[in-house]
N, C-alpha and C positions, 0 to 999 in steps of 0.2 A: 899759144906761143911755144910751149913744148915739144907740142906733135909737129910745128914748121920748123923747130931747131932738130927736131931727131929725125927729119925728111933729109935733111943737109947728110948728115950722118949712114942712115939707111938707105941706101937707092932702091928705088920701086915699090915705095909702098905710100899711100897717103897718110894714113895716119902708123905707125911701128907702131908706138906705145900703146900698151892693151889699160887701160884707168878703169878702175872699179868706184864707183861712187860710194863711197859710204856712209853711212844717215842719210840715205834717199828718202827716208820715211817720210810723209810730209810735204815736199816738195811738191811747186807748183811744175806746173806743165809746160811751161816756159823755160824753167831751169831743166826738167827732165832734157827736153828738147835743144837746151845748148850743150848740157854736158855731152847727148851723142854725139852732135856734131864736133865736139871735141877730141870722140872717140872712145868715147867711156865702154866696155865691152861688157860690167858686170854692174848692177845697182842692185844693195841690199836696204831691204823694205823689212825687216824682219819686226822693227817697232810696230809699225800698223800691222801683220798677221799677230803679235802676241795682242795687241788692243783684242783684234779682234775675236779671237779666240778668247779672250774673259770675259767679252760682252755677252756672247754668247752660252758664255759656263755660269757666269752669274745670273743671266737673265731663267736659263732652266733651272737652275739653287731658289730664286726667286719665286718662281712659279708650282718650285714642288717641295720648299723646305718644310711643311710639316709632315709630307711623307719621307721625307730622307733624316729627318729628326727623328720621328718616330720608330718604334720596337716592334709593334703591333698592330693588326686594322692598316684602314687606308682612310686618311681624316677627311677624304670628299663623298666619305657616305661609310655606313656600315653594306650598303647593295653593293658596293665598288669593289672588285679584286684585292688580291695583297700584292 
């Protein structure tokens, strides 16, 4: 209803108003898909990149905390590099 009141207002454009969605994070594809057509020109997803990005820092912490604990040696063998 915004973008057809600020059509009245603006001549020759469909939608003027540039709507950034925010907390797009999440959102199903349904709502992605009405906010465009609403005109949405920017969606920030920054919540799902930060998940994602820990999942993946904690899953390698996980996989190699007693070498990154450790001083000395490498605890998946003494044959193993440092």
């Amino acid at each position: 209803e915004f973008q057809k009141y600020a059509e009245t207002k603006v001549a020759g454009s469909k939608h003027p108003l540039y709507f950034v969605f925010h907390g797009g994070s999440g959102s199903a594809k349904g709502e992605i898909a009405t906010a465009l057509s609403a005109g949405v020109a920017k969606m920030n997803v920054d919540t799902d990149t930060q998940w994602a990005y820990w999942e993946g820092l904690r899953n390698f912490y996980e996989d190699n905390e007693g070498f990154l604990q450790g001083q000395i040696g490498n605890p998946k063998g003494l044959d193993k590099p440092n």
